[in-house]
Steps between C-alpha positions, in 0.01 A plus 500: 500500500627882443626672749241790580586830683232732640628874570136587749444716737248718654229412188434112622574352822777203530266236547234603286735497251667148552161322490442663146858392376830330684770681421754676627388813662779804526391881605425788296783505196735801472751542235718185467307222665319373190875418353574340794145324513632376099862390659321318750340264252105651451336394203204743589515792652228688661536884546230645719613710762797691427665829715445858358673771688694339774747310307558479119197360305511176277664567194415463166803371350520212804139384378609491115821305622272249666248429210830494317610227676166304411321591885152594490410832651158498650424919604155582717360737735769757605859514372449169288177669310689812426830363350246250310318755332883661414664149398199301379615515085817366647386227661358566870146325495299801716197341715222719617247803526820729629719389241223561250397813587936597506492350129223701397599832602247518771781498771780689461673542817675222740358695776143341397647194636763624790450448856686476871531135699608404782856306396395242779158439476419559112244696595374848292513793727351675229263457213609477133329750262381224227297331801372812609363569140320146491321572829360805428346306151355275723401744766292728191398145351336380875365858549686577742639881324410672206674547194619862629563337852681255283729777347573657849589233663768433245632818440590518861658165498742594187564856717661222814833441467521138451655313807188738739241365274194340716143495473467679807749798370316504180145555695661731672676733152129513451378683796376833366364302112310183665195469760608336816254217417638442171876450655406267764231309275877480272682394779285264612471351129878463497519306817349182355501593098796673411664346198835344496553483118912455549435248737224319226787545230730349737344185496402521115845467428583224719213303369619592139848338644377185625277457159833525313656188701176359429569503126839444501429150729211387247 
């Protein structure tokens, strides 16, 4: 069987993960690791979480080097959806909403997808911009806010410097645009129904992994 390795992070827990696909499960990549992922033997390589602005990013080069070398390069939900949508002609199979909406122009930015965790626990301290956009969808979809609401709501998210991005500082950018009411009836929606698209990209790819074993075993 080929040796997988998983770069993951803050978008899909461990364990989730591992009951998905077994592989080999590294943290988020930064520049380098996906050579040394190819020198350690991986004949698939999954790229999902990656770092932005604390250390140097995955570059592009190291993921043309590994398809090169015959690996495939599986990209989704946050670092591994954006260098998809870049590297996709040359070989980077992209998996995903995120990585769609990057291909497509709709994205632009890496901060859609940028976010703090704690280095110990995994877990987001903060909440990435690309989820943000799907809950408020839902939240106009379920009732919850109106259209203009809608556009409120996310203008004060995009204002939030990315690693203080929460639900609760969004309701709050919003004090003097939305009724009291609204924001807590928001709040209270994003409790139970807020939308984890990375997270649902996350385990796209890893399914579209483990269906590739399954067709290279039959």
């Amino acid at each position: 069987m080929q040796k997988i390795i998983v770069f993951l992070g803050p978008s899909l827990e461990k364990n989730a993960a591992e009951a998905i696909l077994p592989a080999e499960y590294r943290p988020p990549a930064k520049r380098g690791d996906l050579l040394h992922a190819v020198q350690d033997g991986a004949g698939i390589i999954g790229l999902i979480d990656g770092v932005f602005h604390q250390e140097s990013a995955v570059a592009h080069r190291e993921i043309l080097a590994a398809i090169k070398a015959g690996v495939t390069v599986v990209g989704a939900s946050s670092m591994g959806a954006l260098r998809a949508a870049e590297m996709d002609t040359l070989g980077m199979t992209g998996i995903g909403e995120v990585y769609r909406m990057y291909k497509s122009g709709e994205l632009v930015s890496d901060d859609e997808v940028a976010l703090v965790f704690d280095a110990e626990s995994g877990l987001s301290l903060s909440e990435p911009l690309i989820n943000i956009r799907f809950t408020l969808r839902a939240a106009e979809r379920e009732g919850v806010i109106s259209a203009e609401e809608h556009a409120i709501f996310l203008n004060a998210a995009t204002s939030i410097f990315y690693p203080r991005r929460t639900y609760a500082k969004i309701a709050a950018a919003t004090i003097d645009r939305i009724a009291p009411e609204v924001r807590d009836r928001f709040l209270s929606f994003t409790k139970d129904h807020a939308v984890d698209q990375k997270r649902e990209d996350a385990c796209a790819a890893l399914r579209h992994i483990a269906a590739l074993l399954g067709d290279k075993q039959s």
